[in-house]
C-alpha positions as CSV (number, residue, x, y, z in Angstrom):
1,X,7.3,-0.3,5.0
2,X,4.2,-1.9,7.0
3,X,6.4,-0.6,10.2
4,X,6.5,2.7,9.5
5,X,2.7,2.2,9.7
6,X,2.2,0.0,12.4
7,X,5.6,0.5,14.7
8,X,6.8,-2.1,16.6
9,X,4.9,-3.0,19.7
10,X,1.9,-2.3,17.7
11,X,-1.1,-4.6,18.2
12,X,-2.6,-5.7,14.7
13,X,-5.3,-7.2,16.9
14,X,-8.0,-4.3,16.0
15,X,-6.9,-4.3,12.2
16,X,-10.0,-4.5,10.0
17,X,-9.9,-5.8,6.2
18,X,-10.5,-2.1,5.2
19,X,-7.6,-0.9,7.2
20,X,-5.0,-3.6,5.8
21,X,-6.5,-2.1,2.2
22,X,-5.2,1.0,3.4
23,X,-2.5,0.5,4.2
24,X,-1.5,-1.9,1.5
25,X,-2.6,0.7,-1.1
26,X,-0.3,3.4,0.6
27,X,2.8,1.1,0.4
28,X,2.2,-0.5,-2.7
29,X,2.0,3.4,-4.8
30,X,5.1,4.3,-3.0
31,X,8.0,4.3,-6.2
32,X,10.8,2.6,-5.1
33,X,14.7,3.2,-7.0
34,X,15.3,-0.9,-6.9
35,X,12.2,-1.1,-8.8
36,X,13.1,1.7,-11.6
37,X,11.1,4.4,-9.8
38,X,8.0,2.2,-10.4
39,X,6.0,1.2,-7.8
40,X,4.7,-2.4,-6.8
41,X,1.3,-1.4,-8.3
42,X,2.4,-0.9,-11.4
43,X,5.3,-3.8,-12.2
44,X,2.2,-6.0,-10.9
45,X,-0.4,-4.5,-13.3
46,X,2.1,-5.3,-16.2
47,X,2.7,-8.4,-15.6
48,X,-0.4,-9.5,-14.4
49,X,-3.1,-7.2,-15.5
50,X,-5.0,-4.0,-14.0
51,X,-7.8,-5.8,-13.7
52,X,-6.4,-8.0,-11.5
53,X,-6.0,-5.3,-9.0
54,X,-9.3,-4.3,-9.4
55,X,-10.6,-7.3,-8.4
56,X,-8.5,-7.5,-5.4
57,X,-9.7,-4.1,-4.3
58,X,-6.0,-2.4,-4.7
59,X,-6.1,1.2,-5.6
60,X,-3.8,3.6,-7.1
61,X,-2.7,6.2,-4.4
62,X,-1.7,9.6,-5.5
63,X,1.9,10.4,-4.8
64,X,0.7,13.4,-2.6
65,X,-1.5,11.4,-0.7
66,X,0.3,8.8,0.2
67,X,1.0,8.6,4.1
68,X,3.3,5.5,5.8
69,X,2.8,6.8,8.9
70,X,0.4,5.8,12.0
71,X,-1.7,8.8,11.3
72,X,-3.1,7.2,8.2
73,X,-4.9,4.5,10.4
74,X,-6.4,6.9,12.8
C-alpha cells in the first residue's frame, strides 16, 4: 500500500518523521477483507492496547479521508 503512496522510482530521501506518520496512519485505517473488514489499527489496538497507539503517535483516519495516493504527501 506504501506504493500507491510513494510509486516506484520515488525517492524517500526528503521523507520527514511527520510524513512517514502520514502516511502510516492513512494505510493503517484502510479496512482490509483478509482482516474481517478491520483495519490494522484496530486488530492492533485489541491485542495490544489503544494506548499503545497513542504513544506511538498513530491516529485513527476517517474512512472519507483517507488518501493512498501521492497527493496526500504534497
Amino acid at each position: 500500500m506504501i506504493r500507491r503512496i510513494l510509486q516506484k522510482g520515488t525517492s524517500f530521501d526528503d521523507l520527514t518523521q511527520e510524513k512517514v506518520n502520514l502516511m502510516m496512519n492513512h494505510t493503517n485505517s484502510y479496512k482490509r477483507k483478509k482482516l474481517c473488514n478491520l483495519t490494522p489499527y484496530e486488530i492492533f489496538g485489541t491485542f495490544h492496547g489503544i494506548e499503545i497507539l497513542e504513544k506511538l503517535g498513530a491516529v485513527l483516519t476517517s474512512p472519507n479521508d483517507i488518501t493512498l495516493l501521492p497527493e496526500l504527501l504534497k
